[in-house]
N, C-alpha and C positions, 0 to 999 in steps of 0.2 A: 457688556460682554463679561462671562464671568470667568475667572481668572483659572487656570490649570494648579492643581495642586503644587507643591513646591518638587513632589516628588514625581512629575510627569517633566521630560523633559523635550520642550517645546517646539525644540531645533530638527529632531526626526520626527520626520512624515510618517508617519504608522502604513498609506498607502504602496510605498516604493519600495520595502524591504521583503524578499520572497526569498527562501533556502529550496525553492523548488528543486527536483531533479530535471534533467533533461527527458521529455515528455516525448518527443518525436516519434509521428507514427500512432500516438492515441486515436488519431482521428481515423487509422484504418482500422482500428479493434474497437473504437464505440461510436457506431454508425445509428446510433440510439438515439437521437435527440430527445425523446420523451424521457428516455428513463434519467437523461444526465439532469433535464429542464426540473423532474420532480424531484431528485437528491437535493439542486440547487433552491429550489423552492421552499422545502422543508426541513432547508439545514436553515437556510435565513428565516426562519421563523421561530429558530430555535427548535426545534425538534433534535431526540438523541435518538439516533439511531445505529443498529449492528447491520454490516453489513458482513455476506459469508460467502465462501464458497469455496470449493478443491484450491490445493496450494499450483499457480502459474495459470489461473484464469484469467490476472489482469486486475486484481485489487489495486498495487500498489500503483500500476496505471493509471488506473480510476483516478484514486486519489491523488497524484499528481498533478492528473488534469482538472481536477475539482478545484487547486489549488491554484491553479494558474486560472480559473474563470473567476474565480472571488477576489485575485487580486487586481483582474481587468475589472471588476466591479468595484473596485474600493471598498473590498467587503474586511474587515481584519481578520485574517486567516492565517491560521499556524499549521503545522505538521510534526509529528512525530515519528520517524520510519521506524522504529522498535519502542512501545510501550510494554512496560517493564514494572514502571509504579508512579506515585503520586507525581515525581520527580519529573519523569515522562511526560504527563499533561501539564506539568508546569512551566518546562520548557516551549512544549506549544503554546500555551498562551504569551508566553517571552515574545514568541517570534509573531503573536499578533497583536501585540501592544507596543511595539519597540522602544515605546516613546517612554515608557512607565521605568523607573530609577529600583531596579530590585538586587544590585550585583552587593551592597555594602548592608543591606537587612538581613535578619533572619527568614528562613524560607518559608515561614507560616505568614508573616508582614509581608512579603513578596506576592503571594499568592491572594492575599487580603487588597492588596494596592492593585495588584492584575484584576481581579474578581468585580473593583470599581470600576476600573476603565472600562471592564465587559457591561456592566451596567449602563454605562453613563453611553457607549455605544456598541451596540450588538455586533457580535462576531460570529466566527465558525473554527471551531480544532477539528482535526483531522489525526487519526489514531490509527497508524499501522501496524501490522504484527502482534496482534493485543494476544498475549498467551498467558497472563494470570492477571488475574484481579486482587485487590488487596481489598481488605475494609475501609482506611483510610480513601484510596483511590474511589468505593463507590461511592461513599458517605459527602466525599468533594463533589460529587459531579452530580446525587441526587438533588443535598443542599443547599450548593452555591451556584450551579450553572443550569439549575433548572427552570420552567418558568419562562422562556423566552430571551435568558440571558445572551447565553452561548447556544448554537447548536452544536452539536459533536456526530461525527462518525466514526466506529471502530468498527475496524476491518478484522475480523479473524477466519484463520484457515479451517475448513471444515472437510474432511474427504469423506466421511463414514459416519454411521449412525453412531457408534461409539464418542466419537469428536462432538456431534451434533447434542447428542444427552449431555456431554459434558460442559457447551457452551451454555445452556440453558441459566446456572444461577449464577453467569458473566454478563446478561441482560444490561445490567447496572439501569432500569427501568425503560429501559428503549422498544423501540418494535425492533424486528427483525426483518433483512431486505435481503432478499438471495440477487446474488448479482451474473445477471443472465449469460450462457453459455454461447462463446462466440459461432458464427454458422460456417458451416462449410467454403461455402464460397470464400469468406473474408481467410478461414485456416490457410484454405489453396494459394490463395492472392498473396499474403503473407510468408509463405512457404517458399513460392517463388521468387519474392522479393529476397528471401534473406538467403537463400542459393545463389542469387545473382550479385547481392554485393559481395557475397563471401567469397565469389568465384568458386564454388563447388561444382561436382562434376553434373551433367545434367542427369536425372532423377528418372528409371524406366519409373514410366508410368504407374505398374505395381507396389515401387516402394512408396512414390506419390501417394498412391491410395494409404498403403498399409499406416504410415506416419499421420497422416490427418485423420483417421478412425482413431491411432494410439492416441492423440492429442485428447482427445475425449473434448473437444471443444475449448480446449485449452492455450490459448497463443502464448503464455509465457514457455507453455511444454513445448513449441515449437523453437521459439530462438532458443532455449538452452538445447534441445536436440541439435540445431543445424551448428549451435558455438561447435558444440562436441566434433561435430563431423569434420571439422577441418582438420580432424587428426586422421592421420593414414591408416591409424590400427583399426579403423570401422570401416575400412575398404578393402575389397577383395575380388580382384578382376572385373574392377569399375562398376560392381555391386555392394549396396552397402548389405554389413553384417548387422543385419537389423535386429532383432533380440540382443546382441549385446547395447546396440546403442539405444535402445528404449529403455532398457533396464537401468544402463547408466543416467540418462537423463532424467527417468523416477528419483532417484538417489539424488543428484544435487537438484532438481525440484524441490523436494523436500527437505534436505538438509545442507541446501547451498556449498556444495561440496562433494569430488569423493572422496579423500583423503580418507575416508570412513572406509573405503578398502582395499587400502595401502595397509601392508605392516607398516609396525614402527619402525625408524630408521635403526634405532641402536639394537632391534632385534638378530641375532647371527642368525647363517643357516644352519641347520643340523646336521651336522657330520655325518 
C-alpha cells in the first residue's frame, strides 16, 4: 500500500466532511431525474461546465443538491456559494480534499498539493454566483483541472441577452447548460406550500394566477415573494397589493436586498 504523502493528513475522511446548505424541498423544484442523472454523470467524468439561467430559478438549489448526491456517493465535492477569484475555487477544493495540510503553505503550494489529491482521485467543485473571471482563475481550471481531473460547475445568472453576450468569454472552456424553467404545476404546489407554512392569508385565486405568471417559472421568485408578504404593507383588505410586491421581490431577487430603496439613515428631511 503506498503511503499518503506527509502533507495529507490521514485521520480525516475526505467522505464525511460537507459545508452543504440546508437543501429541503429540492426535490419539489427538480422533479428532473434525467437532467440531475446527466449533471451528475458528466461532472464525474470531469467535464467543466456553465450552468445559466435568470437570477431565483434554483441554481443555488441545484447546486446544493448536486452537493449532497456526490457526498452520498463518496464523490470529493466542494462548493463555493460566491466565486470571486482564484481564492474562491481554492477553497472548494479545501472543502473536497479535507485531508490535504494547506493552512501553513503558501497558497500557490496549497493549490499544487489540492490539484494532487484531484489527481490521485477524481472530484467535483461546484461554483456558485460566478460574476467575474480572472486570468489566473481560467488558466487554473484550463491547465490543472482539465482532462478528467476535477469536474467543475459554474453557475451564473443570466436574465437577458446583454448578460448572455457578456457570459460568453467566462466559458473558461466549458459547454453551456441552461438549467430548465420550473412548470406551473410545481410553481402552484410550492406557492401553496409556502402560504401555508407562512400562515398567510389565503390567496383569490386571481392573485394565485397573477404571481405564478410573475414568477416566470421562477421558485426562488416565489419564496422571496411569499418572505415579503408576511409584511402587512402588501395587504389591503385581504388583497394583496400586487405590483408593489412583485416589484419589491424583482429588487431582492436580484440584489438580495431592498435596502437599495431606503434613503440613508443619516440623510435629514428637507425643510
Amino acid at each position: 500500500m503506498v503511503a499518503n504523502p506527509p502533507y495529507v493528513r490521514s485521520a480525516a475522511p475526505a467522505a464525511g466532511i460537507s459545508t452543504r446548505q440546508d437543501c429541503r424541498g429540492s426535490s419539489m423544484l427538480f422533479e428532473s431525474p434525467e437532467f440531475l442523472a446527466s449533471l451528475i454523470t458528466r461532472l464525474r467524468s470531469g467535464e467543466h461546465l456553465v450552468l445559466y439561467g435568470p437570477r431565483g430559478v434554483g441554481k443555488s438549489t441545484l447546486l446544493a443538491e448536486l452537493e449532497r448526491r456526490f457526498v452520498d456517493l463518496r464523490v470529493p465535492c466542494g462548493r463555493s456559494s460566491i466565486t470571486t477569484s482564484l481564492e474562491s475555487i481554492t477553497h472548494a477544493l479545501e472543502q473536497a480534499y479535507p485531508a490535504v495540510e494547506t493552512r501553513e503553505v503558501r497558497r500557490r503550494t496549497a493549490r499544487w498539493r489540492l490539484w494532487s489529491a484531484a489527481d490521485a482521485r477524481a472530484g467535483v467543485i461546484l461554483l456558485d454566483h460566478l460574476d467575474c473571471v480572472s486570468n489566473a482563475m481560467v488558466s487554473f481550471l484550463r491547465r490543472r483541472l482539465h482532462g478528467g481531473i476535477v469536474g467543475v460547475l459554474s453557475a451564473i445568472d443570466v436574465d437577458d441577452q446583454r448578460e448572455r453576450e457578456q457570459m460568453r468569454p467566462w466559458r473558461l472552456g466549458a459547454l453551456s447548460v441552461r438549467i430548465p424553467l420550473t412548470p406551473r404545476r410545481q410553481l402552484r404546489r410550492l406557492l401553496l406550500t409556502r402560504c401555508r407554512s407562512l400562515r398567510l392569508p389565503v390567496l383569490h385565486p386571481d392573485d394565485e394566477h397573477r404571481l405564478i405568471n410573475a414568477s416566470r417559472g421562477r421558485p426562488g421568485w416565489i419564496v422571496q415573494c411569499t418572505a415579503l408578504a408576511c409584511d402587512q404593507r402588501y395587504w389591503s383588505h385581504e388583497r394583496l397589493l400586487f405590483n408593489v410586491l412583485c416589484m419589491d421581490a424583482e429588487v431582492v431577487v436580484r440584489y438580495g436586498t431592498l435596502d437599495l430603496l431606503r434613503p440613508p439613515a443619516n440623510v435629514e428631511r428637507a425643510s
